[in-house]
C-alpha positions in Angstrom: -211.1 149.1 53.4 -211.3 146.1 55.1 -208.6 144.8 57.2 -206.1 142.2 55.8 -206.9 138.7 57.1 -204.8 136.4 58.8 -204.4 132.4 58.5 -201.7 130.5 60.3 -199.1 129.1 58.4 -197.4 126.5 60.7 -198.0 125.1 63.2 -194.8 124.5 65.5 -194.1 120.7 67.4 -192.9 121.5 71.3 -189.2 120.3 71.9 -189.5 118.7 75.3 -186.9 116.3 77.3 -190.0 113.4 77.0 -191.3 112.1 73.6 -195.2 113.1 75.2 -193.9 117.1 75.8 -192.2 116.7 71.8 -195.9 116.1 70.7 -197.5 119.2 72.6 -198.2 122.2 69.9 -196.7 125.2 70.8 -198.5 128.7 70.3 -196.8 130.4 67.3 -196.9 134.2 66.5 -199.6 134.1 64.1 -198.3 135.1 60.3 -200.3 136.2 57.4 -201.2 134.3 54.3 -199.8 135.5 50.7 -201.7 138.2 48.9 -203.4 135.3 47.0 -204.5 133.8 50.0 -206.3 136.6 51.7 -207.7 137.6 48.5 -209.3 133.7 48.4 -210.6 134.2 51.9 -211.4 137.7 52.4 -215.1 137.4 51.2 -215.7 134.4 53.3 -214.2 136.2 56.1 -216.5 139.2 55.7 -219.5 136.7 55.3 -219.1 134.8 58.6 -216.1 135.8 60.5 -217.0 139.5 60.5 -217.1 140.3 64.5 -213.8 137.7 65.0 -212.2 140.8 62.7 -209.3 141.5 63.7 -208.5 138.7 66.3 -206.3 136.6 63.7 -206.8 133.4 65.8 -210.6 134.2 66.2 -210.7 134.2 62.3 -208.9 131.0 61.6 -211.1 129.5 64.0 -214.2 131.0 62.6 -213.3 129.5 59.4 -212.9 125.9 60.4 -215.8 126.3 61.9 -217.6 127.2 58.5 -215.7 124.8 57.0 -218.8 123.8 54.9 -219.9 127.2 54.2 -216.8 129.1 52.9 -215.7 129.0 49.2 -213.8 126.6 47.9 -210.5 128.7 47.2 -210.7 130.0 51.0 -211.6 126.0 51.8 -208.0 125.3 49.7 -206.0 128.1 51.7 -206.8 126.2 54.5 -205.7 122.3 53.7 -202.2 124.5 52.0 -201.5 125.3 55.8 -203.1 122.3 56.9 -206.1 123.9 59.1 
């Protein structure tokens, strides 16, 4: 079966002593979408993100980058976690 897919859910905001080091993104452990949401975006995944499998990063960024290609439900798992 194919692996379970992984989309970022936040995205974190660096605490830092200046307001520029506050704005800095800090790398997050990288958590797994609801049932729903892999469901929506396991085909897509399969379609174009196949070799990023399983590199969780790899497939979030293979899917922005196929923004225009992937379904529409995958497309909407995406804006929920604002990717």
């Amino acid at each position: 079966m194919f692996p379970k897919i992984a989309i970022v859910l936040t995205i974190a905001v660096a605490a830092g002593p200046t307001g520029a080091l506050a704005q800095l993104p800090l790398p997050l452990p990288v958590a797994q979408g609801t049932p729903e949401d892999r469901a929506a975006c396991e085909p897509d995944v399969k379609r174009h993100c196949k070799a990023a499998v399983p590199d969780q990063l790899r497939v979030l960024n293979c899917l922005q980058d196929n923004r225009k290609r992937i379904s529409r439900a995958c497309q909407g798992v995406l804006v929920k976690y604002g990717q």
